[in-house]
C-alpha positions as CSV (number, residue, x, y, z in Angstrom):
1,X,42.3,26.0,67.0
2,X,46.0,25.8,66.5
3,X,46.8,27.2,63.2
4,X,49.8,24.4,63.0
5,X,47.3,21.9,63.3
6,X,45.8,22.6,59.5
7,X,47.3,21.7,56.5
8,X,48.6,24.6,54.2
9,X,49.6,25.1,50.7
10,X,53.1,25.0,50.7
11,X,55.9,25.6,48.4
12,X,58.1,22.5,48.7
13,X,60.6,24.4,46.3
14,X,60.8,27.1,48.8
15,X,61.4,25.1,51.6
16,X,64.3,22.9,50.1
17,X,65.8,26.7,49.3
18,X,65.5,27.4,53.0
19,X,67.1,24.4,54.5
20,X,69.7,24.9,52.1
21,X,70.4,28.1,52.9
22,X,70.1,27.0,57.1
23,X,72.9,24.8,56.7
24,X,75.0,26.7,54.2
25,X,77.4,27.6,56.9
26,X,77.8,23.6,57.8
27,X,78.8,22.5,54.2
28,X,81.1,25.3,53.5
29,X,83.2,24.5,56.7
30,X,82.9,21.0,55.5
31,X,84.2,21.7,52.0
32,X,80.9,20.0,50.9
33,X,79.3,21.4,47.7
34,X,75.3,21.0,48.1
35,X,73.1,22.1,44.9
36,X,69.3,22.2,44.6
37,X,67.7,21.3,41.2
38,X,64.1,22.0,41.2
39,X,61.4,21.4,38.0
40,X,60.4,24.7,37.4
41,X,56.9,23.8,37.5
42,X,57.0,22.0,40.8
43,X,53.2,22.4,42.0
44,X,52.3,23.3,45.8
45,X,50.8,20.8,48.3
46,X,49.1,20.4,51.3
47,X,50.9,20.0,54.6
48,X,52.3,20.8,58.0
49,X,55.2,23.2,56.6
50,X,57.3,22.8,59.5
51,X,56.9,19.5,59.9
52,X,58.2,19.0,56.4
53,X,61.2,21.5,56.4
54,X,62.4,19.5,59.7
55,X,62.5,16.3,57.7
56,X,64.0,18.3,54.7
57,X,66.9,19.8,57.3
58,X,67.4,15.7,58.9
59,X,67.8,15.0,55.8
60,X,70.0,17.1,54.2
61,X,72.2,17.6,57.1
62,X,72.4,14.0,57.6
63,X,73.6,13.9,53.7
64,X,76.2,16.7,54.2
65,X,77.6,14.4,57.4
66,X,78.0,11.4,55.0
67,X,79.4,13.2,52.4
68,X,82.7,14.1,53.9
69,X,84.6,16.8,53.2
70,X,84.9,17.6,49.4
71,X,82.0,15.6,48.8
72,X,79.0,16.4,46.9
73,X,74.8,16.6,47.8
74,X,72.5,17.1,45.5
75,X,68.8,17.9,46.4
76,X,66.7,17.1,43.0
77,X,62.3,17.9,43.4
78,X,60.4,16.6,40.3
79,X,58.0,13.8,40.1
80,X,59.5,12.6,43.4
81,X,62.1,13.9,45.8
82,X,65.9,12.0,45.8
83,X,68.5,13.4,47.9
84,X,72.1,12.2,46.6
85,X,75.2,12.1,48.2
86,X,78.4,11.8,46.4
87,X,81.4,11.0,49.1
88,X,85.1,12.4,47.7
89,X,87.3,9.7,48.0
């Protein structure tokens, strides 16, 4: 069986980290500050990890796009997830 194909525990914190970090090189050349704020206690859940760091990268790169340059993205994990943009005018 493919082992993509079963949900895993995955660290939703971690993976918002790792996008970040994927498309630091993007918002620097863009002058576009991007910050992660993260409950600490953020529990794990079940998933298709790749699956949900592709949607995590769509949207944050998507977010650093509309932010123009000097702009502002903020990527907040609590209760729910929120992904803000603030565009420098």
């Amino acid at each position: 069986m493919d082992r993509e194909s079963v949900p895993e525990e995955i660290d939703i914190a971690q993976g918002l980290a790792d996008t970040l970090a994927m498309l630091l090189h993007k918002s620097r050349t863009n002058s576009v500050d991007v910050r992660l704020e993260v409950a600490a206690d953020l529990p794990r859940v079940f998933g298709f990890g790749s699956e949900i760091n592709q949607v995590w990268e769509k949207l944050v790169d998507n977010a650093i796009d509309a932010a123009g340059r000097s702009g502002h993205v903020t990527g907040r994990r609590d209760v729910r997830a929120a992904i803000t943009v603030c565009r420098a005018m």
